[in-house]
N, C-alpha and C positions, 0 to 999 in steps of 0.2 A: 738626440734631438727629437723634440714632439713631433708627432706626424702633422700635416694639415689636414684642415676639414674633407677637402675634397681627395685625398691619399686612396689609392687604390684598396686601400686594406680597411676605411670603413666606408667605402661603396657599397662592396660586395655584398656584407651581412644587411646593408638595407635594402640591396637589391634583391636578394633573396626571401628579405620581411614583406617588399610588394608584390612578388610574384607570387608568393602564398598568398598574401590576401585574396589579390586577384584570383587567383583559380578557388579559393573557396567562393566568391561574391559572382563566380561563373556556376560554379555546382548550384548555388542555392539559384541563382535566376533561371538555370534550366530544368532542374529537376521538378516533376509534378507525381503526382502520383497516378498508379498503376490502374486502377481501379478505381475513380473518381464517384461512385454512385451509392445515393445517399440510402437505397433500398438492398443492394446486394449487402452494403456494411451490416444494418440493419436484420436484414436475414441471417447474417452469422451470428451475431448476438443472438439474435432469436433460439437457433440450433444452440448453441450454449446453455442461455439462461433455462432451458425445458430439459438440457440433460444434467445440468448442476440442481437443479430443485428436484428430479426426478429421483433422484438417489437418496434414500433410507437413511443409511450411514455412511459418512465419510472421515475418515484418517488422513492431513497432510502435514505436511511440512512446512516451512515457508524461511525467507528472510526478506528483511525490510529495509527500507532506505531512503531518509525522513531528509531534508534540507533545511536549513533557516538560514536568514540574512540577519550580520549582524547592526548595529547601529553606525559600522563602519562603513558599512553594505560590500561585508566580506562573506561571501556564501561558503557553509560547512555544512557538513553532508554525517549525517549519525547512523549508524548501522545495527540490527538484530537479528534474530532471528528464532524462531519457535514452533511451534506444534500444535495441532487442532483436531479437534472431534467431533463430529456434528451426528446427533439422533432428531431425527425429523421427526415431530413438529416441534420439539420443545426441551432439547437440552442441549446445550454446550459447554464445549471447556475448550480452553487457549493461555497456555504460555507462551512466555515471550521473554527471552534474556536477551541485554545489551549492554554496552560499556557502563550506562548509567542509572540500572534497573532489572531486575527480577520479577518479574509481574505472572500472577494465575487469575482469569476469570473463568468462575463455574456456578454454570446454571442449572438445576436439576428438575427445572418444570415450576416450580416454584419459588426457591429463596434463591439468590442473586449475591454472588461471594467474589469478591475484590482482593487476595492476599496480594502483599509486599513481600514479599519474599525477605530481601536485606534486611526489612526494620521486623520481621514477625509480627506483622499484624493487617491484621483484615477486617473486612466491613461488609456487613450483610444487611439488605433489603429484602420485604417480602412483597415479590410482585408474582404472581400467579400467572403466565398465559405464554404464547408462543415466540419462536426467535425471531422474529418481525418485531413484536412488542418488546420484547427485553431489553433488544438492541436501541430501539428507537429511546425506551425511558431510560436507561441508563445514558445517553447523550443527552436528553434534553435536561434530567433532573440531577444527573450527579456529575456532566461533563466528564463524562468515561469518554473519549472519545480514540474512535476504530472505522477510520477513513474506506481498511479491505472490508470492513463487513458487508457492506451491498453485496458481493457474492454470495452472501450469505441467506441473503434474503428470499423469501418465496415468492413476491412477487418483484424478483431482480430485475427483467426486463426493462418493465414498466419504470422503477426506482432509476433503470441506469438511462434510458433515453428521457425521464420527464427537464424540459428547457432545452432538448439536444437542438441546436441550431441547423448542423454540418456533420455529416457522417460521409465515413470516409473508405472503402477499401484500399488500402495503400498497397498489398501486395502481399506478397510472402515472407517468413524469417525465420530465423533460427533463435530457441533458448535454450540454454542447457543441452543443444544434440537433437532437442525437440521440433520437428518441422512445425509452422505455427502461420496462421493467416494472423495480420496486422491490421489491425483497425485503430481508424482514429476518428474523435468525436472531439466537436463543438461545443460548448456553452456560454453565456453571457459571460461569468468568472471563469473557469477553468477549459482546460483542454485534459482529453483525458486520451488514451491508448489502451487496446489490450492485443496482446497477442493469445491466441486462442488454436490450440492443438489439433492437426488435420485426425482425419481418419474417424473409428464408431467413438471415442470419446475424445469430445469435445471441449474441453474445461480449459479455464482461463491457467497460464501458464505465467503470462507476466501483464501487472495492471499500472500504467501511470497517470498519476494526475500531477499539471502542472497547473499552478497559480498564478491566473491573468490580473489580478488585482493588487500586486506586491511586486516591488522593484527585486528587480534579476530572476524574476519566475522562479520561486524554489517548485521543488519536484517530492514530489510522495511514491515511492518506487516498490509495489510486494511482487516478487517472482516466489509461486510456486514450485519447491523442489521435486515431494513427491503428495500422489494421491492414491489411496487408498478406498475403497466400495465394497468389499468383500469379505473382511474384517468384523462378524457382528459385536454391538456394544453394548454390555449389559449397566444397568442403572448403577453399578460399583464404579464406572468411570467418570459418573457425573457427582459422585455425592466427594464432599468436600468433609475432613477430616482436620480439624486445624492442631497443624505440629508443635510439640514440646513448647511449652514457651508463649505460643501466640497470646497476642492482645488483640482482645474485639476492640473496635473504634468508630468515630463516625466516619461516613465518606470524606468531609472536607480535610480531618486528618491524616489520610494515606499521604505520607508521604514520598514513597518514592514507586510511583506507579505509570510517570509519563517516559518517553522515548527519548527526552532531552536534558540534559547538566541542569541543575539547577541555576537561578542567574547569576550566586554568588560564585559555580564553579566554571561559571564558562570562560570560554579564553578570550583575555582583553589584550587589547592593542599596548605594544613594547612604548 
């Protein structure tokens, strides 16, 4: 015989669905943060951004961790990860593999190289000048777009606090094993976090940005695995060699150079 509505046996599991709620709707109305002061947040950043631009060369690692909502406003979450090189003032190189893409960007001081890796082919600009500048035109004019690059920048500080509303020390944490002060930051659109390494080096270890202007806040997620400073890099790592096979193209042709399925491959609703 069917149970009734009220039967002991489906009490329990709703009783159990309110009492979670409840203790989480108690977590979040108590907790505040640690370190509420808009200048101590601010001063770690500081200590960071002076010892991230201070360095010559750097070698890291990273992986990433991109979100989008679908038209169902189903949130999925895409994942990569890759490797970077930086000679200050003016050359880089960054791969990047994920489920959906193979990507190299290298820049050698002056020409600007895009490979695909899956489809062999890549596309070069001649823009002459520093990683400030490369960074910035290759978003504005070819939509390359690289949300971690601000760390990258020389003047990162200034880049990561301009429109900061709200800064925040929130406390202490852990990534990777790595002890890390937490920060979180304000903006009209976004909210953003980093966790940033105690001790003489100070470098960002994990960066988030979420999205205040899009239903279900997707998140942009790059943790730093390793870093590297001590490794000199000579101009044989920035010069770009294109493999058996490649096709030069224009930018608007790269085709498989973003973080996400294309639309035809993405997953649709049963």
């Amino acid at each position: 015989m069917n149970s009734l509505p009220n039967d002991r046996s489906c009490r329990a599991p709703r009783r159990r669905a309110r009492l979670a709620s409840l203790a989480f709707l108690l977590a979040l109305a108590a907790w505040s943060p640690t370190h509420a002061d808009d200048a101590g947040a601010k001063k770690i950043l500081k200590t960071m951004s002076d010892y991230v631009t201070g360095q010559q060369h750097v070698q890291l690692t990273f992986d990433v961790d991109i979100e989008v909502i679908t038209p169902q406003l189903e949130k999925l979450q895409f994942a990569s990860s890759g490797e970077a090189a930086v000679s200050r003032p003016d050359k880089l190189r960054v791969t990047r593999s994920g489920g959906y893409t193979a990507v190299e960007l290298v820049f050698d001081g002056k020409t600007a190289t895009v490979h695909g890796k899956d489809s062999n082919t890549f596309a070069q600009v001649e823009m002459p000048g520093s990683l400030d500048q490369i960074i910035d035109r290759l978003r504005a004019e070819h939509q390359v777009e690289m949300p971690g690059a601000d760390l990258l920048l020389s003047n990162m500080y200034d880049e990561l606090v301009a429109g900061v509303i709200e800064a925040k020390h929130i406390g202490r944490g852990v990534v990777d094993g790595v002890e890390c002060e937490h920060l979180a930051f304000r903006n009209q659109e976004t909210d953003w976090q980093l966790w940033v390494e105690l001790g003489p080096n100070p470098i960002p270890r994990k960066y988030v940005i979420t999205s205040k202007t899009l239903a279900a806040a997707p998140q942009y997620t790059l943790r730093i695995k390793t870093w590297d400073t001590g490794t000199p890099l000579d101009a044989k790592t920035f010069a770009f060699e294109p493999p058996a096979g490649a096709k030069s193209v224009e930018f608007k042709a790269l085709a498989d150079v973003s973080e996400l399925p294309p639309p035809a491959e993405a997953p649709k609703e049963q």
